[in-house]
N, C-alpha and C positions, 0 to 999 in steps of 0.2 A: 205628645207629651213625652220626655226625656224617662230612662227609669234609671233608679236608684239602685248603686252594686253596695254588700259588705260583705269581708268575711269573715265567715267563723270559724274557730277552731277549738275543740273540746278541750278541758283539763280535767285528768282524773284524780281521782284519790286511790290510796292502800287498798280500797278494795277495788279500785278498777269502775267507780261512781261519778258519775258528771260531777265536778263541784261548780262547774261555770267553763266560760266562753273566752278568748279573745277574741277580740274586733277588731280587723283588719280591714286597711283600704283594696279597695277594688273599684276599677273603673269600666269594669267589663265582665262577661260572662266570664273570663279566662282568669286562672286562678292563680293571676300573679297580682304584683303591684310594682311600679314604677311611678317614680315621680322626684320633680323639679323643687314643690315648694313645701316642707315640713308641717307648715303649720297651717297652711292652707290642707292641705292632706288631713291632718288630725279634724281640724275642723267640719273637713267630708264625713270623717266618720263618726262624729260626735252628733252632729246633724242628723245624720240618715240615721241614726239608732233608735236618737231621742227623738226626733220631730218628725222624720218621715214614715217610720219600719216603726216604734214603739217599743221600748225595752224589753215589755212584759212581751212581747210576742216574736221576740229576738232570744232571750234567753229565759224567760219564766220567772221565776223565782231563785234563778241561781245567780252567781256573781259575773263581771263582765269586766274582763282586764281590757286595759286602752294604752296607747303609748301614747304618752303626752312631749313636746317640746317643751323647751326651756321658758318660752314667751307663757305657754299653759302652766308651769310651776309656778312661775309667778306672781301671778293673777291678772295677765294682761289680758287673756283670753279668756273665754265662759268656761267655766267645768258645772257640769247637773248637779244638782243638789243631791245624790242618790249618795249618802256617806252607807248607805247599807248595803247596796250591792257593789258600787265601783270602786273597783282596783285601779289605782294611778301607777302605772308603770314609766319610772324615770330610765329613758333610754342611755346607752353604756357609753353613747358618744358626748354627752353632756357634762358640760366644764362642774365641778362639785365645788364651786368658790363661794365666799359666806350671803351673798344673795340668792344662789340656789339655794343655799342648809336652811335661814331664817325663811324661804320660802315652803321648802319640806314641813318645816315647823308649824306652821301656820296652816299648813293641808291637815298636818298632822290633829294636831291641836282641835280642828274643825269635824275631827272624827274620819275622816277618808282610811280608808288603808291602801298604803304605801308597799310598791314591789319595786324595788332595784334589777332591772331585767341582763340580759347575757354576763352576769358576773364570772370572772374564770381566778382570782386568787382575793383574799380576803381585802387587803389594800385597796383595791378597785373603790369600794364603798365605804373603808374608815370614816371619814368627814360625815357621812351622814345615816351611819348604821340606830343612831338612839332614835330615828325619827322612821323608819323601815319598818313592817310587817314580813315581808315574803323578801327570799332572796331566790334569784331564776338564775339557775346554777344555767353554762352552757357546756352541756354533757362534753361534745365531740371537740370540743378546745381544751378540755381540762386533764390535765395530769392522772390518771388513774390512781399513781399511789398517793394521790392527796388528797384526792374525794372524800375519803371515810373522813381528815383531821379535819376538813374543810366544815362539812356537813354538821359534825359534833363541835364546831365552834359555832357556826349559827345557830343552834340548840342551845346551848348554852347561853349565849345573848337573847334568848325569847323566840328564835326566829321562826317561821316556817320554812322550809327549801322546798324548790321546783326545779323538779331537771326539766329542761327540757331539748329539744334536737331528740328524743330517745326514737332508734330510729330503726332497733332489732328487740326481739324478744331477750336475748344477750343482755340488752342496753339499760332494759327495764329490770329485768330482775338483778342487776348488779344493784341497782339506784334504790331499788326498795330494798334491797341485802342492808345496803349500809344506811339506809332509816332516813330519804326522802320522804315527803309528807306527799306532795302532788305531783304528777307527771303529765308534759306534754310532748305531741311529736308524732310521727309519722307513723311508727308503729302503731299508735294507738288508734289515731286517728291525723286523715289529712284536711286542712281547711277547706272550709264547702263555701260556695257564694248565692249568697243570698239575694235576688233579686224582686224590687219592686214599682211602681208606677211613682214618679215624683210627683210631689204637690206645690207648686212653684209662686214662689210671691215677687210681690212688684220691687224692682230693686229701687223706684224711687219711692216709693210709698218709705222703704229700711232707709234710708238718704234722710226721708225727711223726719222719722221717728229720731236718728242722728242727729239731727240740727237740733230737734226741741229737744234731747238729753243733753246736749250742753250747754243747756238756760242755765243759770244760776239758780232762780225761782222754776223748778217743776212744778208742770200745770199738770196732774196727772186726766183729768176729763179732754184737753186739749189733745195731751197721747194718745186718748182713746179713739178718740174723735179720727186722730190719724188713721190709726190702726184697721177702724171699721170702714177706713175707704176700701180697706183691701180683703176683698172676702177668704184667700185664702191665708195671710196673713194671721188673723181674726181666728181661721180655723187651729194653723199651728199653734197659736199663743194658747188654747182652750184645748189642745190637746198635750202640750204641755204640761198645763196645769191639773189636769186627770189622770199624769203618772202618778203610779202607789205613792210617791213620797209627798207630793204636792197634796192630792186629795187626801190622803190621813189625815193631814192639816185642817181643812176646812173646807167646807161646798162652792166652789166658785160658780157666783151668778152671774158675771157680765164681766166684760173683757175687761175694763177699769177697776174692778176688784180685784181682776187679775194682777193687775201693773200694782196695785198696791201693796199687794201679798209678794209678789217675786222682788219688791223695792228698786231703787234708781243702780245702785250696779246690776243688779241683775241684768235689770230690764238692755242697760245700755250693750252686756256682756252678747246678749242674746239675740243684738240689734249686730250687733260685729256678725256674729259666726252667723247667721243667715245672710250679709251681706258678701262673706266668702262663702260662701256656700251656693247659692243662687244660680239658676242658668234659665232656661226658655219661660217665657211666660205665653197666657194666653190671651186671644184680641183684645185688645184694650173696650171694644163695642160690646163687648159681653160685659167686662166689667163693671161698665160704665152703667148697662141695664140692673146690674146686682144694687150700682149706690142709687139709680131712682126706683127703684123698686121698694128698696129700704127703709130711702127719706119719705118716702109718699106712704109705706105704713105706720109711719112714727108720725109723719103728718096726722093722716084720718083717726090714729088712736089717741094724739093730743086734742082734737077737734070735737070727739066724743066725749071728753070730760073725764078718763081715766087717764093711771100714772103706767109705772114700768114703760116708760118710753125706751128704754135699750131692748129692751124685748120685740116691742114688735119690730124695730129696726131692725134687729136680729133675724124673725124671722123673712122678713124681707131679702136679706144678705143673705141667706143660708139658702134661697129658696131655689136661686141657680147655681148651688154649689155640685149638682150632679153631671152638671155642664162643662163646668172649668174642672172637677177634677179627675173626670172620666172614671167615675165608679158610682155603686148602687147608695141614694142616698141614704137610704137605714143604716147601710157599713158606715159608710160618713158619721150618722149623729150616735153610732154606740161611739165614738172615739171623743166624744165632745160632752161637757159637764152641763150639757143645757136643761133647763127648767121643764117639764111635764108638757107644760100648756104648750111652748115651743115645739116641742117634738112633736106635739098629739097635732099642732096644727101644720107642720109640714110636711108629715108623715100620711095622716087622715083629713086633715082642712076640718079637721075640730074646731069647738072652741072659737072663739073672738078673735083670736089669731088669724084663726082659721077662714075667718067671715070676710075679716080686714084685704087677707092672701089673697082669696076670688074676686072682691073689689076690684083688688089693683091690678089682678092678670087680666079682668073681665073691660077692664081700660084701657090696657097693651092692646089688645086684640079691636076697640073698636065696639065692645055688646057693649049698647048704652044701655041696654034694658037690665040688664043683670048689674050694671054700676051701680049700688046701692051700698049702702050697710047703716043701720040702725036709723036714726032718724035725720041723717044728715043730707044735705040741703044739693042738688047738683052742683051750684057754687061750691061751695064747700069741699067737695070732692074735686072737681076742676081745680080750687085754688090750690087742693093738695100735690094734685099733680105736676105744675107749673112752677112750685117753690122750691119740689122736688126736684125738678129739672133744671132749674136757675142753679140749687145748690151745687145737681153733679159737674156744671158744665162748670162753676169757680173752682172747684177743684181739682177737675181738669186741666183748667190755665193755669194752675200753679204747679201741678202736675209735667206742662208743657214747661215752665220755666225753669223747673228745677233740672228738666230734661236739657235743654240747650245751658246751663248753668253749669252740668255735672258731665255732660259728655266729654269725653275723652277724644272722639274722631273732630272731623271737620263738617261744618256744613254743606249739603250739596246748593243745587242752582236755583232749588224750590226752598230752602233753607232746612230741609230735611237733616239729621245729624246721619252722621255713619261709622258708629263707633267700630272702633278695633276689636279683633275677636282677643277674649283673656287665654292666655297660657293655660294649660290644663294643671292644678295641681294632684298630685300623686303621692303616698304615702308606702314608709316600708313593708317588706315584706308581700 
């Protein structure tokens, strides 16, 4: 399995205090960045923060500046809902024409705060200074005798300033002489990279959530439906929704409540950036065991005459999630908003859940003795298995179609595709 680079680099305050992080791309242990595509890059790092690595355990409770591209000001691309901790940093190469401003506006507006980054004379950001929080002064390009009038003009407009490049002891105490607010830079500190295990989803599984976001009529049970073919999918959407900003909101019980809650741009935003985002997946024959494993407890638990069918489908899907994403399932389900009974029964084989889960493994395996659960009939449990299996293997074939539909290589002689490998994208700094 592929692992995930970011890096981070501290910003201080007046007294020399973490106030928060920038996030920077990295593609590697090595503490550079290079790269081809902007906003594929941005997308790298918005991804790995939010969905792979976890904000809360990226930066805490402190703020997290990002450089965004022009296509992300806009709103063509996803930005996280975290208007309390993300700083939007508008990069210094970006045209400041009235679809950028009206677009600043509208971040603005939505509560984000706004940083104008390597600013070096006040001009630079006229056009869009009324819609700005923080201006990122760049220390080592600027005029010294102008700093002090510069700084005391963004003061006066409300601003904050951030030097940063600060890059001697010299550097820093000039910048807080003349009444900088926060400081970043090498002196202080240099960017560290942060590495982790990726958790990789099906890129046609994101293809085919894409096709049903551009119904006219959203089905959302139909998205859902999508969604739980793909167990890790499943997972990132439910770990998503268990950042501080989502659950203040409200308990999310099952992944279609989820799609409710985040609404149709969300959803579709969020469907893009894992689409760039994306790289190795694992055997499609594991997966495949996660969707009959699933369907056949969502089978036995409708069969029994009880509801919360997303439940035990759930824990069906989750129950080989220690498989595909090579770590300890406990870590897995503290990152996931799931229900009690859930947890207790894939954790402990508690519970009804729990009873359902042995069924269905004790069936994989072949103990017909142990194939039971409550007063259901051997039919019964056969026919479970069998609908389950008819299920995963339709969605499979359309799995397979959208494969030869969406591939970009050619077919070989077996009719196998062999798609092209993508470009790596890569991000500043």
């Amino acid at each position: 399995m592929a692992d995930v680079f970011i890096g981070l680099q501290s910003i201080y305050d007046r007294d020399v205090e973490i106030i928060g992080y920038e996030l920077l791309y990295r593609s590697s242990d090595m503490n550079a960045a290079k790269f081809l595509d902007g906003d594929r890059a941005t997308s790298t790092v918005i991804h790995n923060a939010f969905m792979e690595i976890g904000l809360q355990e990226l930066v805490g409770d402190k703020l997290a500046f990002a450089n965004l591209t022009r296509s992300f000001l806009l709103g063509e691309n996803y930005i996280p809902l975290h208007q309390d901790q993300l700083v939007l940093e508008i990069l210094e190469d970006i045209t400041l024409d009235e679809e950028l401003v009206a677009g600043l506006k509208r971040l603005n507006d939505a509560g984000y705060t706004l940083a104008a980054d390597d600013v070096v004379k006040e001009s630079d950001i006229e056009p869009i200074i009324d819609y700005i929080h923080i201006v990122k002064v760049d220390f080592l390009a600027m005029k010294r005798h102008t700093l002090g009038r510069q700084i005391n003009y963004y003061h006066q407009k409300g601003l904050k300033v951030l030097a940063e490049k600060v890059e001697t002891q010299a550097d820093f105490d000039m910048c807080r002489m003349l009444g900088c607010d926060y400081f970043q830079g090498y002196f202080l500190s240099k960017p560290a990279v942060i590495r982790r295990q990726r958790v990789s989803s099906n890129k046609v599984t994101i293809l085919r959530m894409l096709v049903e976001l551009q119904k006219a009529s959203l089905d959302f049970k139909r998205l859902a439906d999508i969604i739980l073919t793909d167990v890790t999918l499943s997972f990132k959407l439910l770990k998503l929704m268990n950042s501080p900003f989502y659950s203040r909101l409200m308990k999310v019980t099952s992944v279609q409540h989820a799609l409710v809650l985040l609404g149709v741009d969300q959803v579709r935003s969020w469907a893009n950036l894992l689409l760039l985002s994306e790289a190795d997946d694992k055997p499609h024959a594991l997966i495949t065991l996660a969707m009959v494993r699933a369907r056949m407890c969502e089978n036995i638990h409708r069969s029994s005459g009880e509801k919360n069918l997303e439940e035990a489908f759930t824990v069906g899907l989750f129950s080989v999630l220690e498989n595909v994403l090579d770590m300890p399932l406990a870590k897995i389900l503290d990152q996931v908003p799931i229900s009690p009974k859930v947890k207790i029964a894939l954790l402990k084989g508690g519970g009804d859940f729990g009873e359902i889960l042995r069924c269905v493994k004790a069936y994989e395996l072949a103990k017909w003795d142990d194939v039971t659960y409550k007063a259901l009939t051997v039919k019964q449990l056969r026919d479970a298995f069998v609908e389950a299996t008819k299920w995963a293997e339709q969605v499979n074939q359309v799995i397979v179609v959208e494969e030869d539909e969406n591939s970009d290589g050619e077919a070989d002689a077996d009719g196998a595709s062999n798609p092209s490998d993508d470009s790596l994208g890569k991000n500043r700094r």
